[in-house]
SEVO-276766 format. One line per 4 residues: number of its first residue (from 1); for each residue x, y, z of C-alpha. Coordinates in Angstrom, 2 decimals. Layout:
// SEVO-276766
NUM) X Y Z; ...
***
This chain:
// SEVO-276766
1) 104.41 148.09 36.77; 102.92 144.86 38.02; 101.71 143.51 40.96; 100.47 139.96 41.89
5) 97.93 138.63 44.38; 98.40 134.96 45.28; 96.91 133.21 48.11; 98.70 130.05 49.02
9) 98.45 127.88 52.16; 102.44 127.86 53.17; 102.72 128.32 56.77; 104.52 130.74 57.99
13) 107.92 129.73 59.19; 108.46 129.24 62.77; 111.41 131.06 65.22; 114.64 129.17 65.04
17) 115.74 128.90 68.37; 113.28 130.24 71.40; 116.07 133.07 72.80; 116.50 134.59 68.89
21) 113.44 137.12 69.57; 115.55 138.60 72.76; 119.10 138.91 70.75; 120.16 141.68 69.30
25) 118.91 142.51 66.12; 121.53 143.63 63.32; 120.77 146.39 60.31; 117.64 147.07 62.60
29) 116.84 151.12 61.79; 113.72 151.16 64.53; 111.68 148.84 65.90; 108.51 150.19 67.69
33) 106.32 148.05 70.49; 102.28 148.77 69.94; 100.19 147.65 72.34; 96.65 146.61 72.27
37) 95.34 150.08 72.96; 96.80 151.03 69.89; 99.96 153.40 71.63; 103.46 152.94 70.64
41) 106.80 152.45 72.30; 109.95 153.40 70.43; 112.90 150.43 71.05; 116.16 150.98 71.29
45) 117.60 149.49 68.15; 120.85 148.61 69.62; 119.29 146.51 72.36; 117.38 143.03 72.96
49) 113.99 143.52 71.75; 111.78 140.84 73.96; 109.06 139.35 71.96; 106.43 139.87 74.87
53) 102.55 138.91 74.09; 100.15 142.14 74.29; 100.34 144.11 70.87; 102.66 143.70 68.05
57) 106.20 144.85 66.96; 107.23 147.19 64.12; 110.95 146.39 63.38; 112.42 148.57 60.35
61) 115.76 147.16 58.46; 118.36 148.55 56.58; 119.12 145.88 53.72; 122.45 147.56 52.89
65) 123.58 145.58 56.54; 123.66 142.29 55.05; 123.22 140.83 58.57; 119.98 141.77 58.41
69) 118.80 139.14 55.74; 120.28 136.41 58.04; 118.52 137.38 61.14; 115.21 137.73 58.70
73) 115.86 133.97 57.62; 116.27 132.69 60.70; 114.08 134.82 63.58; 111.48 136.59 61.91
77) 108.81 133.82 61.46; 107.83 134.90 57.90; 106.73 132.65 55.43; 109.62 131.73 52.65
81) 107.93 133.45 49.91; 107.73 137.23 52.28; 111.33 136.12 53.06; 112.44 135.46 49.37
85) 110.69 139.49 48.53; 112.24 141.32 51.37; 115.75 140.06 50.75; 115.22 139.92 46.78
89) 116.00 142.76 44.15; 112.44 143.11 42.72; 111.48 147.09 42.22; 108.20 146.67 40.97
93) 104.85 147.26 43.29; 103.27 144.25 44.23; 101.85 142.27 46.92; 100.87 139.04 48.20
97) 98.57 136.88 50.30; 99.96 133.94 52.22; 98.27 132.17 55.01; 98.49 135.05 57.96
101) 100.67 137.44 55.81; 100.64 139.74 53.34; 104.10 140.68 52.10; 105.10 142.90 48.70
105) 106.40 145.93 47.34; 105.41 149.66 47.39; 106.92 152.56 46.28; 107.81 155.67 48.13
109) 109.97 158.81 47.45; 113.77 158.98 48.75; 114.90 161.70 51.47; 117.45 163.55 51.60
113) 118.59 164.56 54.77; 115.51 166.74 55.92; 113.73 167.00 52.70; 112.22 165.01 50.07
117) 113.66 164.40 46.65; 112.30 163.41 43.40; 113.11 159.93 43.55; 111.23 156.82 43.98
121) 112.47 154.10 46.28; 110.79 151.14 47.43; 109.44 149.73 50.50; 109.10 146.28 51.41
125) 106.77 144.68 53.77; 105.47 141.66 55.30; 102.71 141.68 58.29; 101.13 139.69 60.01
129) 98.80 139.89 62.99; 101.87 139.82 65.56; 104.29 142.02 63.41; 104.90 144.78 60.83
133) 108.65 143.86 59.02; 109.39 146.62 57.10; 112.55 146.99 54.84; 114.33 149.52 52.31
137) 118.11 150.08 50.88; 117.64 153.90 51.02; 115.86 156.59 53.30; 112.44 156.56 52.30
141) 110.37 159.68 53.05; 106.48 158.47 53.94; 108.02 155.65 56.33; 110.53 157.95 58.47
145) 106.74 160.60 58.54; 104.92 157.27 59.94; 107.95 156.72 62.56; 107.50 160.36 63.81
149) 103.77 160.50 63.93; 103.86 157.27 66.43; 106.55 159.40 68.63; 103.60 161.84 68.59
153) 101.48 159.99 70.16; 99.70 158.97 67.02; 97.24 155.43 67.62; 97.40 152.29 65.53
157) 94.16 150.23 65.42; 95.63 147.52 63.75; 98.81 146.22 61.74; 96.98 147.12 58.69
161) 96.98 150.73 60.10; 100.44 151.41 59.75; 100.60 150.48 55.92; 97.54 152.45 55.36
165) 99.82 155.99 56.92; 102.84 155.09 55.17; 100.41 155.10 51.84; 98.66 158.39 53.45
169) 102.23 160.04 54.00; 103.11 158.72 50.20; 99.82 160.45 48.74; 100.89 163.83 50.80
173) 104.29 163.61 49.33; 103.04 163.24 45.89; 100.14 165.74 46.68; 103.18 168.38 47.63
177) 104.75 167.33 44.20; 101.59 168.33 42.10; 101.28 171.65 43.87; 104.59 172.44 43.15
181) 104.55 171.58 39.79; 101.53 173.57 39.36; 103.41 176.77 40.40; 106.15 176.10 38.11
185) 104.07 176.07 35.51; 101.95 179.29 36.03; 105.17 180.95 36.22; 106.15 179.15 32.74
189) 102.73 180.21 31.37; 103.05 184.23 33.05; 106.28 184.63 30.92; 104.36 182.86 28.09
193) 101.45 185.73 28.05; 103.63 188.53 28.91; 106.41 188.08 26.27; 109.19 187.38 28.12
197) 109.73 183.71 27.59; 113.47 182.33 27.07; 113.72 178.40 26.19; 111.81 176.82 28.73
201) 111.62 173.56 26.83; 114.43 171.80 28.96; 112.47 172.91 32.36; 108.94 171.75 30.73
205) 110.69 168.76 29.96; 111.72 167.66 33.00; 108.24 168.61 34.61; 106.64 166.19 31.91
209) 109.19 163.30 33.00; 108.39 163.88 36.61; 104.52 164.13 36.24; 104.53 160.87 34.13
213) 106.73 158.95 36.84; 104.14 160.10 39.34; 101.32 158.96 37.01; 103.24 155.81 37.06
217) 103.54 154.73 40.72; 100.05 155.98 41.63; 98.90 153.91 38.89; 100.85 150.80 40.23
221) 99.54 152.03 43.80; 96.19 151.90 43.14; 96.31 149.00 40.86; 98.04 146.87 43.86
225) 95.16 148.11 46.16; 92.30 147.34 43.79; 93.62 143.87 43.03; 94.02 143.23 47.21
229) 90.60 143.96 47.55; 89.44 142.06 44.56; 91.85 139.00 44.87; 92.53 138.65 48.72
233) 88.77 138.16 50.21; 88.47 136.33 52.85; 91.99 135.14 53.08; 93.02 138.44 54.79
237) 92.94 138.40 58.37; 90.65 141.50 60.18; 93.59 142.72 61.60; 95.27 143.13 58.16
241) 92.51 144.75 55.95; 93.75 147.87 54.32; 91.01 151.02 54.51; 90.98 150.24 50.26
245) 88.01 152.27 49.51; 89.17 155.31 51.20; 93.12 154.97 49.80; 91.69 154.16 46.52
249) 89.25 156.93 45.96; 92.37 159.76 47.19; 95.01 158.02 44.66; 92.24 158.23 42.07
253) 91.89 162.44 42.69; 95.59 162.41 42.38; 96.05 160.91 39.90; 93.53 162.83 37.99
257) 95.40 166.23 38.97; 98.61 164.25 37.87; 97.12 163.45 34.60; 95.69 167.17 34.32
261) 99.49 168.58 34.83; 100.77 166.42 32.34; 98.64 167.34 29.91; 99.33 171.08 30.45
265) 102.68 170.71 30.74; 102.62 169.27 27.37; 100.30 171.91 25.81; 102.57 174.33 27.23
269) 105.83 173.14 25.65; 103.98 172.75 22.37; 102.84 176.27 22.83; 106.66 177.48 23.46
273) 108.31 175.68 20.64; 105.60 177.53 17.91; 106.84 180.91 19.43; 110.02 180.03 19.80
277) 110.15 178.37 15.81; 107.72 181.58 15.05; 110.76 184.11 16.22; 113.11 181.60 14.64
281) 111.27 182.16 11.44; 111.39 186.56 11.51; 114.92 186.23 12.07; 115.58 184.00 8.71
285) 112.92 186.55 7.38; 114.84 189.25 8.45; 118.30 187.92 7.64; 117.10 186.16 3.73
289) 115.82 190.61 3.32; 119.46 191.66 4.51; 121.22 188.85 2.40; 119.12 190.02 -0.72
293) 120.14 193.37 -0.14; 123.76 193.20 -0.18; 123.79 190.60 -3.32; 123.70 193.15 -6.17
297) 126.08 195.50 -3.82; 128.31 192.29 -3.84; 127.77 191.41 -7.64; 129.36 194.77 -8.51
301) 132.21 195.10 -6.54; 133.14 192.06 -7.44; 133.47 192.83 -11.10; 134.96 196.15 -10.25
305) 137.22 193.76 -8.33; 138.66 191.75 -11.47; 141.93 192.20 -12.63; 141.11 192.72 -16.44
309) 141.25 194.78 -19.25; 138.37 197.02 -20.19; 136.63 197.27 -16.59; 133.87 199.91 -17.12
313) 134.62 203.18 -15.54; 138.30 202.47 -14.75; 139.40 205.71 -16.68; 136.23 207.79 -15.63
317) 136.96 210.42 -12.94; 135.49 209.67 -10.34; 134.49 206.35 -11.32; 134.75 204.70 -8.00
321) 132.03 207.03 -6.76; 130.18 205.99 -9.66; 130.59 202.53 -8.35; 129.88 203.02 -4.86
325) 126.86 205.03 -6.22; 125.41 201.75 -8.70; 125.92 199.23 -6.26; 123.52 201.50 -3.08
329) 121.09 201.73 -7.00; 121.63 198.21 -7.02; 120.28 197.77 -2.97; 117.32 200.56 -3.38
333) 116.28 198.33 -6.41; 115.76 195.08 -4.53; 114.15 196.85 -1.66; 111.86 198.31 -4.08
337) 111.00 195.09 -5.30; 110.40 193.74 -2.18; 107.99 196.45 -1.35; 105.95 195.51 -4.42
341) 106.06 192.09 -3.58; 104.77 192.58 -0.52; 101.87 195.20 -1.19; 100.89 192.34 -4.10
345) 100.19 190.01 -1.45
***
């Protein structure tokens, strides 16, 4: 997972066509109106939105409407490099500094209906000082919290705001993620210490695969967000500085707690396979004593079984008593010796 920081002095493309602000806006999801005091006004999506001049527009696109890369290319006012990464197929975190923009790529988990799945999707984004673009091909979960914390109420100081409660929302979703990961695993470790422990391997597994994918896009996260602050200087705008110590320092505690599951995950599934290997082994203990056992019992009928001349004890009366009686002689023998064997060791 890579991401980029380049600081070039494109300018950003202008409107095509002065009345293309107040036409209607296709693939649009939301679009949001914040003024300077920081409040926000939700926009019908299926009407004119009127580029007026206090405060700055949040407009939200579907890319699966491929109108919505035309009207991008043509109205939005973004830079052809921000362009070229919101309609593009990249799905790796990044971001980027051009003059009055910062555009890239962040990740955020996939919803389902009312709920929030497992999977990663990814958000793209370019702002600027007059407006917040935001894009995605799939629900995304931190983005739709963001949308209902401004119908709250909720205040945006700046443009810069928004991306830094999408990233908050993202860290709570992951944060949810580790708790409940943590309480499958106690109740893996409980069966563990009381005995009762099936093959959990498969479920330990896929806790492992999930805690390393989370491992992965914090580390991309944070990565992206120490190279902005590093890289981007005084080319960023006020109005577009990200809170980077602050979102930093929480994706590093996460991560660490990520990390820490992992680990245990992994200590736990070693743990299961040498008891389950360990019960593996008393059952081919158990089943080499029976298989010794019946050998010599086998042996003997088997040569009582032949059909020759001379068998022993053919014209004894009796004699397949006899026979039944050697071959349980034969059995007591070899548990004998096993007895020996053992008390030798």
């Amino acid at each position: 997972m890579t991401s980029v920081i380049e600081t070039t002095e494109t300018p950003a493309r202008p409107p095509v066509g002065a009345t293309s602000a107040g036409d209607l806006v296709p693939g649009l999801v939301w679009a949001f109106r914040i003024h300077p005091d920081g409040s926000a006004e939700e926009l019908a999506p299926d009407a004119p939105i009127g580029d007026r001049h206090d405060g700055w527009l949040w407009l939200h696109f579907n890319l699966a409407d491929q109108r919505s890369g035309l009207w991008l290319e043509q109205a939005s006012g973004l830079p052809p490099q921000a362009l070229a990464l919101l309609r593009g197929i990249d799905r790796h975190q990044q971001v980027h500094v051009a003059e009055g923009c910062i555009y890239g790529v962040v990740a955020d988990l996939v919803r389902d209906l009312n709920r929030v799945t497992h999977q990663f999707g990814h958000l793209r984004f370019a702002m600027t000082e007059r407006r917040m673009i935001t894009a995605r091909h799939e629900a995304l979960h931190a983005t739709e919290l963001a949308r209902q914390r401004l119908r709250e109420g909720y205040r945006l100081k700046s443009v810069a705001a928004l991306l830094d409660t999408v990233i908050d929302h993202v860290a709570d979703a992951i944060d949810g993620l580790v708790d409940d990961i943590g309480s499958e695993l106690d109740g893996i470790e409980d069966r563990l210490l009381s005995r009762r422990l099936g093959d959990e391997r498969a479920e330990l597994g896929r806790l492992r695969r999930l805690s390393v994918r989370l491992h992965r896009q914090l580390l991309g996260l944070r990565n992206l967000l120490l190279r902005v602050e590093r890289d981007g200087g005084s080319a960023i705008p006020a109005l577009l500085q990200l809170q980077h110590v602050r979102l930093i320092q929480r994706l590093d505690g996460l991560d660490h707690e990520v990390v820490a599951m992992r680990e245990r995950a992994r200590l736990l599934q070693d743990e299961v396979g040498a008891r389950l290997a360990a019960e593996t082994n008393r059952h081919l203990d158990t089943l080499t004593v029976l298989g010794s056992l019946f050998l010599p019992p086998t042996l003997i009928s088997g040569i009582f079984g032949m059909n020759t001349k001379d068998l022993p004890l053919a014209e004894v009366d009796h004699g397949s008593l006899w026979a039944l009686a050697l071959m349980a002689l034969s059995s007591l023998a070899v548990y004998g010796l096993f007895r020996w064997i053992s008390r030798r060791r």
